[in-house]
C-alpha positions as CSV (number, residue, x, y, z in Angstrom):
1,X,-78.5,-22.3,59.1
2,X,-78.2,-25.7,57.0
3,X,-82.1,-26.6,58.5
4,X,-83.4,-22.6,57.3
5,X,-81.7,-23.2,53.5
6,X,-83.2,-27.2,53.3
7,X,-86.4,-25.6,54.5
8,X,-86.2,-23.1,51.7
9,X,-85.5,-25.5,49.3
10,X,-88.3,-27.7,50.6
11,X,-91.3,-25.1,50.5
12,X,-91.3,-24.7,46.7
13,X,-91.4,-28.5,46.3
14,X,-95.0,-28.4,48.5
15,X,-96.2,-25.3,46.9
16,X,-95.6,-26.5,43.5
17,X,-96.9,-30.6,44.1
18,X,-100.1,-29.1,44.4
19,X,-102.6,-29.6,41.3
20,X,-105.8,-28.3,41.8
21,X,-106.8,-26.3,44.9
22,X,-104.4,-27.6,47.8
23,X,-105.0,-31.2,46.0
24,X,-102.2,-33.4,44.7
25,X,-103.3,-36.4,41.9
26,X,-103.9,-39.4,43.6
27,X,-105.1,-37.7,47.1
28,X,-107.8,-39.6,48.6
29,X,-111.2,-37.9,49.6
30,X,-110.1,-37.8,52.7
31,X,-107.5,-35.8,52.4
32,X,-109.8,-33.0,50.6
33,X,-112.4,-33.5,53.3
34,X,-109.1,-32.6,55.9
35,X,-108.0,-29.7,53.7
36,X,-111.6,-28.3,53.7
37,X,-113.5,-29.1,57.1
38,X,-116.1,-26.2,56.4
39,X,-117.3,-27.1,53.2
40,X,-120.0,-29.5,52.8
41,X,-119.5,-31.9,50.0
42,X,-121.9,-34.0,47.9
43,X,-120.7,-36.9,46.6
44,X,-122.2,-39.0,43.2
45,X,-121.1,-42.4,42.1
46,X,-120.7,-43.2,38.5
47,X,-119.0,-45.8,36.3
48,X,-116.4,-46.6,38.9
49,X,-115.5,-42.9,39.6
50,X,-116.6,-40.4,42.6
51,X,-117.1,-36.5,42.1
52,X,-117.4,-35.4,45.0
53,X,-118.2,-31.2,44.6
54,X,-119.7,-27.9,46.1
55,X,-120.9,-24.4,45.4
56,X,-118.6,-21.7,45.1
57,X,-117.7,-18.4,43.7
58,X,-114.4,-18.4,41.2
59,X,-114.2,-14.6,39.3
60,X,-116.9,-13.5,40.5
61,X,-118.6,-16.2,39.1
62,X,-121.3,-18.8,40.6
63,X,-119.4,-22.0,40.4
64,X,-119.3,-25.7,41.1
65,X,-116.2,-26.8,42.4
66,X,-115.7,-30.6,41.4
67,X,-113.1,-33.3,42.4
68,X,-113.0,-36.5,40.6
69,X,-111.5,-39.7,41.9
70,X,-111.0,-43.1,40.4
71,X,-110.1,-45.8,42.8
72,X,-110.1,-43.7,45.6
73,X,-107.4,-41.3,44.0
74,X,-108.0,-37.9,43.3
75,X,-107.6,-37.4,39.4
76,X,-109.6,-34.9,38.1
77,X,-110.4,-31.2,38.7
78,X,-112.8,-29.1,37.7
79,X,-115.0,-25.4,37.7
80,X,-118.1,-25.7,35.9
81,X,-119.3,-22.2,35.5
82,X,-122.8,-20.6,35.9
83,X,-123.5,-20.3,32.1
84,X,-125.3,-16.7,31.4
85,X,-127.7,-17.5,28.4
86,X,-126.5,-14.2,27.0
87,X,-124.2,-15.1,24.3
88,X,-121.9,-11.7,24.9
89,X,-122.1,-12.2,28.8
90,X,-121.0,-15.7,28.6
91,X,-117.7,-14.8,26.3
92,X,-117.1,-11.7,28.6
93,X,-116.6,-14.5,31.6
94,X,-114.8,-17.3,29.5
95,X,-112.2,-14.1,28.7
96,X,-112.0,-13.1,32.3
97,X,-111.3,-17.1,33.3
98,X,-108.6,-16.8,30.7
99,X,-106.7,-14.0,31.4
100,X,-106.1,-15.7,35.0
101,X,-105.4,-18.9,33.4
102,X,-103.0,-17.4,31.0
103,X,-101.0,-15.3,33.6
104,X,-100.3,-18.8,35.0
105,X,-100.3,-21.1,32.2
106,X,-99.5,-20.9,28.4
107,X,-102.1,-22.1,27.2
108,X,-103.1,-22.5,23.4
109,X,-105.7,-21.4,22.0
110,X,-107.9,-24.6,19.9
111,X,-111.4,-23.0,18.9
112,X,-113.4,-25.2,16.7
113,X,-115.8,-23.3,14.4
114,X,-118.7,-25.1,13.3
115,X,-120.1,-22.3,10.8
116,X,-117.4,-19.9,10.6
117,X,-119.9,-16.8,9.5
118,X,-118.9,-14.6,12.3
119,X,-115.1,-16.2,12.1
120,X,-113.4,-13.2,11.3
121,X,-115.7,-10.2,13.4
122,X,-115.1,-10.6,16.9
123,X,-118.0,-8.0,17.6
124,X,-120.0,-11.3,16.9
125,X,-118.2,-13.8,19.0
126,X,-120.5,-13.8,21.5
127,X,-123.6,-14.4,18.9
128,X,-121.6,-17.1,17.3
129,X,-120.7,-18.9,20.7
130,X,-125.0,-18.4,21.3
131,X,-125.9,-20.1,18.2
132,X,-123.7,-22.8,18.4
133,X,-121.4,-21.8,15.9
134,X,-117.7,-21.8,18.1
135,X,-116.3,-23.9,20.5
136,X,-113.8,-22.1,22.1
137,X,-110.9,-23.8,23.8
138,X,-107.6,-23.6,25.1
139,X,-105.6,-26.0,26.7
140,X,-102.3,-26.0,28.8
141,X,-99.8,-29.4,29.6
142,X,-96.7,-29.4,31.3
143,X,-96.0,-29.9,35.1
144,X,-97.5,-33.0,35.4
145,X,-101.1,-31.5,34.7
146,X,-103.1,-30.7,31.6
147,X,-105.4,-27.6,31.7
148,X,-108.3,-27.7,29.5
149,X,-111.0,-24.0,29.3
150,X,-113.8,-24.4,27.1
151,X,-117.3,-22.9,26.7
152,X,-119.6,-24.4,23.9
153,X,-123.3,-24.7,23.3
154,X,-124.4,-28.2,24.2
155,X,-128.5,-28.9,24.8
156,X,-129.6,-26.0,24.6
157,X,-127.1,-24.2,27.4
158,X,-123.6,-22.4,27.5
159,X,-121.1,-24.8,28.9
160,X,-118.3,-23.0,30.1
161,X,-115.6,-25.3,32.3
162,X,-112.2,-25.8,33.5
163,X,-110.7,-28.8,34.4
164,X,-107.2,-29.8,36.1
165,X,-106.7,-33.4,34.6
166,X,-103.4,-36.0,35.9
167,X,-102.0,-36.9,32.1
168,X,-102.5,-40.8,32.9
169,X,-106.3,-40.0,33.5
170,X,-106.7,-38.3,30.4
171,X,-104.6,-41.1,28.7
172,X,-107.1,-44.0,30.0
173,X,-110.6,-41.5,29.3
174,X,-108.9,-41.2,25.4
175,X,-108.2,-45.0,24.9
176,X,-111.4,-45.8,26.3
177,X,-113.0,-43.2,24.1
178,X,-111.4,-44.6,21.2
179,X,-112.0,-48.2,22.3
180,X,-116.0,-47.6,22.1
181,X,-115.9,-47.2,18.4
C-alpha cells in the first residue's frame, strides 16, 4: 500500500517537470530524439545554439515545431505557425491558440499598437494586425517556464509564434540584448 500512495505522489512530479512537449529544460537532444523516434528532425547551428525542429500540425494549424538548445541543453521551445496573409484569418488562429493557452495558463494580455486607428473596433483587428498597426501579445511566467504568444507583421508576413522559454535563458537573451547597445 505505502509503494501505490509514494507512486501517486510521484506521477504528478513527472507529469508536471515537463516544459514543452515531453521535454524538461536542460534535456539533451538526445533525449528528444528518444522521446520521438518517428519524427525526422533537422537540425541548424547558429551563434553557439542548435534548433533542432520539424513539421507538424498544432490546432489545426500547419506548424513548425522547434527545440532550442544551448550547450547541449534544451532551453527553448517553440510553434511557429503557418501565417495566413489574410489579416482576419490570421487573428481567427492567434485566438484559437489562445483560448488553449489560456485554459492552461494565465496569461496577460501586452498588445502594442503602433497606430492605434482601429484600437477601439475590434471588427478591424484583423486589418490592423494586416497593416502593421498591432502587435498582439500575451505572456505567462510561473512554474519554472515563461510562455510568450504573439503574432505581428515583420517583412512583409504575419508572424504568429509560441515559445516555452527556461527563465535563466530569457535572462541571458535580455542582458545580452541590452549589452549590444
Amino acid at each position: 500500500m505505502k509503494k501505490f500512495l509514494l507512486l501517486l505522489l510521484f506521477i504528478p512530479l513527472v507529469s508536471f517537470g515537463q516544459d514543452f512537449r515531453k521535454m524538461s529544460f536542460g534535456e539533451s537532444i538526445e533525449n528528444l530524439t528518444e522521446k520521438y523516434p518517428d519524427i525526422e528532425f533537422e537540425v541548424e547551428e547558429a551563434d553557439g545554439v542548435e534548433i533542432v525542429a520539424h513539421e507538424d500540425n498544432i490546432a489545426g494549424i500547419t506548424t513548425v515545431v522547434g527545440y532550442v538548445f544551448q550547450d547541449k541543453k534544451f532551453v527553448t521551445g517553440m510553434y511557429n505557425f503557418e501565417s495566413e496573409w489574410d489579416g482576419d484569418e490570421a487573428l481567427k488562429n492567434y485566438k484559437s491558440v489562445s483560448e488553449r493557452l489560456n485554459a492552461k495558463y494565465k496569461m496577460t494580455e501586452n498588445n502594442k499598437w503602433h497606430k492605434d486607428s482601429w484600437k477601439d473596433d475590434p471588427n478591424y483587428h484583423g486589418h490592423a494586425l494586416y497593416m502593421g498597426d498591432v502587435d498582439f501579445v500575451e505572456r505567462y511566467e510561473g512554474e519554472g517556464k515563461t510562455v510568450l504568444h504573439s503574432i505581428s507583421k515583420s517583412d512583409d508576413e504575419l508572424l504568429h509564434i509560441v515559445m516555452y522559454m527556461n527563465p535563466e535563458f530569457e535572462n541571458k537573451l535580455s542582458q545580452q540584448n541590452a549589452d549590444d547597445f
